[in-house]
C-alpha positions, 0 to 999 in steps of 0.5 A, a space after each residue: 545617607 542619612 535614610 540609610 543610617 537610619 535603615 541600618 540602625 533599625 535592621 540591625 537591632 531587629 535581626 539581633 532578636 529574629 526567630 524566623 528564618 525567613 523574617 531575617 532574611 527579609 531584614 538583611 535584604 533591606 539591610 543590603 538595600 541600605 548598604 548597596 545605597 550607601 555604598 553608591 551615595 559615599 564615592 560621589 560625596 566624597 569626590 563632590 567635597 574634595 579638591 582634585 590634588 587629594 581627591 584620589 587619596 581621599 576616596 580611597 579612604 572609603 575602602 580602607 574604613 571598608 576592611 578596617 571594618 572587615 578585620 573588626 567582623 573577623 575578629 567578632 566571628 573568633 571571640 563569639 564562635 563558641 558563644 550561644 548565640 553569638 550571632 545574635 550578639 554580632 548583630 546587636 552590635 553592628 547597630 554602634 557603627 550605624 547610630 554613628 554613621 546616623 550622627 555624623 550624617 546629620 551635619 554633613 553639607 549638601 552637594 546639591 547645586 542648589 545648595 552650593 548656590 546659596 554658600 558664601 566664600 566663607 564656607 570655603 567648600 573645595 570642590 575640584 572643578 564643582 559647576 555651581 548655578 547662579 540663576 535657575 533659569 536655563 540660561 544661567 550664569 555658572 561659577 567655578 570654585 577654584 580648586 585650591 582658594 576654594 572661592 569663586 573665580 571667574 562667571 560666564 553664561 551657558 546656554 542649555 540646549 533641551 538636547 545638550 544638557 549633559 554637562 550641566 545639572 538641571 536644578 530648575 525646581 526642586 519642588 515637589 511637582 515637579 520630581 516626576 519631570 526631574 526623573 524623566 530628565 534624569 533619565 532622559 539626560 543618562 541616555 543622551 551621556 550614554 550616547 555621548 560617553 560609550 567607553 566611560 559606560 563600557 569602561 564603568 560596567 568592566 570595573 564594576 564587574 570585575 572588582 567582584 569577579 576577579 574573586 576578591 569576596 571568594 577570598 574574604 567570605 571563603 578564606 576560612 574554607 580555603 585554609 581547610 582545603 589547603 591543610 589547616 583543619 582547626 576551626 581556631 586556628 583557621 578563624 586566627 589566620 583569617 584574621 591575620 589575613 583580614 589585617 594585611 588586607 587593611 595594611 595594604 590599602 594604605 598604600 593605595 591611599 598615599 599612592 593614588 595621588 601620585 602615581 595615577 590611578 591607571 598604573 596601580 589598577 594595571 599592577 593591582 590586577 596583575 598581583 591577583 593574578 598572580 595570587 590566584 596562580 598560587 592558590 591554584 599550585 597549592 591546590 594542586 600540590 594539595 592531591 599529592 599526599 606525600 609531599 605532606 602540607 608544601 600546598 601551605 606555603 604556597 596558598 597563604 602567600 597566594 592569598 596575601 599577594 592577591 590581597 595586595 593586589 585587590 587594594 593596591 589597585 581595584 578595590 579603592 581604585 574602582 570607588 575613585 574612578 567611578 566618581 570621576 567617569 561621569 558628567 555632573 548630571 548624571 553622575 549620581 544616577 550612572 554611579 548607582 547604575 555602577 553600584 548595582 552592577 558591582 553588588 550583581 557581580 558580588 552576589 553571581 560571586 558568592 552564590 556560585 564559587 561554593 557550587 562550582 568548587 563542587 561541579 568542576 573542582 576549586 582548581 578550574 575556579 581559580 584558574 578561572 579567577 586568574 585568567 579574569 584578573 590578567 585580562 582585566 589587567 590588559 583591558 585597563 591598559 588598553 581603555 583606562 586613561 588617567 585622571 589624576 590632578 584634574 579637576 572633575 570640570 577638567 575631565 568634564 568640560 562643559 560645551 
C-alpha cells in the first residue's frame, strides 16, 4: 500500500505538466498499475483487520470511499470544463488523496502471520477467525484470536503436509533467500486450492466478470453520452445531471454498507443484479422511444430513471458485495494471490467495457448494447442464486476450516 501511494503520488504530479501524449500515457498505465494493486491490496486488509459481525459493513466501505471519490471527479470535470487546461489542474489535484493515502499507510499494521505472531493481547487486533503461527517450524503451534475479546483463546498443533498446506500460511522464512522458494510455494499452493476449491474460483472469476460487464463503468464513463442521446444536449446541463447521477450512486451505498451484515451477502447480489436489469430495460424503452420523434423527450422519463435504479442496484449488490466476497472466498495462503488474480480479471472486464461499448453502440446500435447488458445482469442474478452461499457472521477460519 504504501509503494502505491507513492506511485500515485508520483504520477500524478507528472501527468499535471506532460506534453507528449504518448508520455502520459505511459504514466496513466503505471498510475493504473498502482490502482489496480491498491484495488486488490485494500478488500484483503480490511477483512484481515475486521471482526466477522462487521466485516461485511466495513469492506463495503471501501466502495462507498469509491464513489464518494467519483461525485469528487464529476464535480471537477463541471468546474473546470471551460478552463484552460483544467485537465491539467485535475491531475494536480488528485496527488492530495495520494500524499494522504501515503500518510496513513505508513502507520498502518501488518497482517502478515509474522507479524501477528510477535503482537501481545494488548494490541487487541480483532481478526474474525485470523490463524496466527506460534513457532516457525512446519509443525507448528496455532493460536485463534477470538473474534469479539480479540485475545487468544485456545492452542492446538498442526501438522503441515507438503501436499496439504492450503489452509495454513507458510511463513517458514522471510528472508531474502528464500522469496524465490516463497513464490514457488505460493504458486504451487493456489494450484492445489484451485484443485480443492473449483467453485470459490469459478465463483470469483463470475463476480470478478460480471461486476464490470454488467455495464456499470458504461454508465459512469458514458452517463454524459448517454444524456446526449437520450435528448439533453447542453454540455452544462449534461456535466450537472451527471453529477446528480453520480451522488445518488454514493447515497445508495450506504444501504449496502448498514445492510450487508444483516441481510447477507447472497440476497443483496441477487436483488442488486435484478435492479440493473432492470435499469437496463429502461434505458433500453427510452432508446426506443428515442426513434419516434413525435412522442418529443418521453425517452427522458424513462432513461434517467433507468439510469438510477441501475445504480441502485450495482451498490445494493455488486459493486460493495464483490470487494466482501472475494476476501472471504479464499483460504489464507492463497488469499492474496487469488484475490489479485480477481482484481486482474475485473480490471480486464473494466477495460473489454470501456473500449468496446463506445464501438459497438456505432456497429449494432445502443439498443442491442444494453439489451445485451440486461440479459447479463439477470443471468448473474440467477447464477448467484444457484452458487452463491452465504457467509455472513462467520469468522474467516469458519469458512475455511483448517484440516
Amino acid at each position: 500500500l504504501i509503494t502505491c501511494s507513492w506511485v500515485l503520488f508520483i504520477t500524478s504530479g507528472l501527468q499535471s505538466i506532460q506534453t507528449d501524449i504518448r508520455l502520459l500515457i505511459i504514466i496513466r498505465s503505471i498510475a493504473g498499475l498502482a490502482v489496480g494493486s491498491s484495488s486488490a491490496i485494500s478488500p484483503i486488509y480490511i477483512s484481515e483487520l475486521s471482526s466477522a459481525k462487521r466485516r461485511g459493513m466495513i469492506v463495503s466501505l471501501y466502495q462507498l470511499y469509491i464513489t464518494i471519490s467519483i461525485v469528487m471527479a464529476y464535480a471537477l470535470n463541471h468546474f473546470f470544463y471551460r478552463v484552460s487546461n483544467g485537465w491539467r489542474i485535475e491531475f494536480a489535484i488528485t496527488s492530495l488523496p495520494a500524499i494522504i493515502f501515503l500518510i496513513c499507510s505508513i502507520k498502518l499494521p501488518d497482517t502478515s502471520n509474522q507479524n501477528l505472531k510477535n503482537e501481545s493481547d494488548n494490541n487487541q487486533i480483532r481478526n474474525g477467525g485470523y490463524i496466527q503461527l506460534n513457532s516457525i517450524s512446519e509443525e507448528g503451534s496455532i493460536s485463534l484470536i477470538d473474534d469479539n475479546k480479540a485475545r487468544f483463546t485456545q492452542s492446538q498443533t498442526v501438522q503441515q503436509s507438503k501436499d496439504k498446506i492450503v489452509y495454513v500460511q507458510d511463513i517458514n522464512n522471510n528472508s531474502t533467500s528464500q522469496k524465490p522458494k516463497q513464490k514457488l510455494n505460493q504458486l504451487k499452493n493456489l494450484k492445489i486450492a484451485f484443485n480443492n476449491h473449483p467453485r470459490q474460483f469459478l465463483i470469483g472469476i463470475i463476480l470478478a466478470l460480471t461486476q464490470q460487464i454488467t455495464g456499470i463503468n458504461a454508465i459512469i464513463m458514458f452517463s454524459p453520452n448517454i444524456l446526449q442521446a437520450s435528448g439533453i444536449q447542453d454540455t452544462k446541463m449534461q456535466l450537472l445531471t451527471t453529477i446528480g447521477i453520480g451522488a445518488w450512486n454514493m447515497v445508495t451505498t450506504v444501504i449496502a454498507v448498514f445492510l450487508v451484515d444483516i441481510i447477507g451477502r447472497r440476497p443483496l447480489l441477487i436483488t442488486g443484479f435484478s435492479l440493473m436489469g432492470l435499469g437496463h430495460g429502461l434505458v433500453l424503452i427510452s432508446l426506443i422511444i428515442r426513434n419516434f420523434q413525435f412522442i418529443g423527450n418521453l425517452s427522458l422519463y424513462f432513461a434517467i430513471p433507468g439510469l438510477l435504479v441501475f445504480l441502485l442496484g450495482f451498490e445494493v449488490g455488486p459493486g460493495p458485495i464483490y470487494f466482501v466476497l472475494v476476501s472471504e472466498l479464499f483460504p489464507a495462503n492463497v488469499r492474496g494471490v487469488a484475490t489479485s488474480l480477481m482484481t486482474a480479471i475485473n480490471w480486464a472486464g473494466n477495460i473489454l467495457v470501456v473500449l468496446t461499448f463506445l464501438p459497438l453502440v456505432e456497429i449494432i446500435s445502443a439498443e442491442y448494447v444494453y439489451l445485451t447488458f440486461m440479459v447479463l445482469s439477470i443471468g448473474s442474478a440467477v447464477f448467484v442464486y444457484y452458487m452463491v452461499k452465504e457467509t455472513k457472521g462467520k469468522n474467516l477460519d469458519e469458512i475455511h476450516p483448517p484440516q
